[in-house]
N, C-alpha and C positions, 0 to 999 in steps of 0.2 A: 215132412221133408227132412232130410238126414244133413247135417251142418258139414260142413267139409274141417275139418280142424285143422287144416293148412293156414284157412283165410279167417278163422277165431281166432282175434286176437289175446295173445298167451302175453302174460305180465312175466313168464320166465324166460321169453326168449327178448323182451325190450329192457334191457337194461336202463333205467332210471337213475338220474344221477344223483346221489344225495346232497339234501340243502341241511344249510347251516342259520339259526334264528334263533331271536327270541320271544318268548309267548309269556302270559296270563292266564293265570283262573280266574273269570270275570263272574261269581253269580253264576257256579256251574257249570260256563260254557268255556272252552278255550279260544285264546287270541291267538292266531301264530300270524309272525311277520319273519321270512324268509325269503333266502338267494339261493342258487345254485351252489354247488359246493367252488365252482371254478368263477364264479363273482365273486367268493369273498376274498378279505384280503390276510395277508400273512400277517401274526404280532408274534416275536419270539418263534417258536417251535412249533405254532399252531396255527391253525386258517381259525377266521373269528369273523361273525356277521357285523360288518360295520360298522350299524348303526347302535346307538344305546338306548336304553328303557325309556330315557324321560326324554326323549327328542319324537321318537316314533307314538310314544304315549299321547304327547300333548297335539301331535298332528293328527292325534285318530280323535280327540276328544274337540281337537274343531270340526271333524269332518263328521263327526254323530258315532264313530265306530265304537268308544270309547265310554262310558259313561260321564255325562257335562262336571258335574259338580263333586269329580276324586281327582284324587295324586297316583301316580304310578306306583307306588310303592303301598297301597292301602292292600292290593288284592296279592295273591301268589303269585309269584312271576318264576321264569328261570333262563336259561341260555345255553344254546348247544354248540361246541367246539369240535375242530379234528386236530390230532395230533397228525403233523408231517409227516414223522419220522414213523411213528409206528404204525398210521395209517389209521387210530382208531378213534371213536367217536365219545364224547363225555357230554351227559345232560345232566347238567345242575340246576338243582330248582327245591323250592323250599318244601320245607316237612310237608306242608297241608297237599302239594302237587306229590309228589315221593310217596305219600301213604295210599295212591290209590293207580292200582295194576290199571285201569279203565285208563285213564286220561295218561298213563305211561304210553300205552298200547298206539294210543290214537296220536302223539307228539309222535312218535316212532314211524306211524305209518304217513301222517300228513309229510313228515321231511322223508318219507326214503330211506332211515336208517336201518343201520345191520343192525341184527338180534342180540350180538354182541356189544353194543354201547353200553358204555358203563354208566352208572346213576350214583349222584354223591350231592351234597350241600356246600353251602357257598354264604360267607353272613351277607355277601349283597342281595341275597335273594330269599328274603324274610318278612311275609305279608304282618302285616298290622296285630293280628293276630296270635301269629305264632310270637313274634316280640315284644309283647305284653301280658303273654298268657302266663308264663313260669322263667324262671332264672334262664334255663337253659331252652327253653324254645317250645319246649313240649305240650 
């Protein structure tokens, strides 16, 4: 039987709105905790997902999501913003999340983001690892 491609649903003609969040590398897998882009709130020049690392952390590590016995700040983490004004999207997140195209791809697709977001570091966002590894992060 021949599909009608009127009634196929096309992800080009539903525009999806992008979220704004913050996530983790947990042991490989990614965390993301995100809003719509029109939930989040304005700080300065930028829309920013409300919440912060160790607030959402410690609520996933009562609720089991989380692993019981870490800190927020043990695994990579990072945080995706929009600028206002120019419309465009920045995800910052630390080297170990940065080095790998795979888990770029997947933050990018779970929020909705344009192909154009730009990717940069941030010292908040420096797993255990990379801040004890060498002087500079490496």
């Amino acid at each position: 039987m021949k599909k009608n491609s009127q009634t196929r649903p096309n992800k080009q003609s539903t525009p999806v709105e992008p979220r704004l969040g913050i996530f983790w590398l947990v042991k490989d897998s990614l965390l993301i905790d995100s809003l719509p882009l029109s939930a989040c709130e304005q700080y300065d020049n930028h829309l920013t997902y409300p919440h912060g690392h160790i607030d959402v952390w410690e609520r996933w590590r009562q609720a089991g999501k989380a692993p019981a016995e870490s800190e927020y700040e043990e695994y990579g983490r990072g945080r995706v913003t929009c600028d206002v004004k120019t419309k465009t999207f920045t995800l910052l997140a630390d080297r170990c999340i940065l080095r790998r195209k795979d888990l770029i791809a997947k933050i990018k697709e779970e929020l909705c983001l344009p192909k154009q977001t730009t990717l940069g570091t941030d010292p908040h966002y420096r797993c255990f690892t990379c801040l004890h590894g060498t002087d500079d992060g490496e």
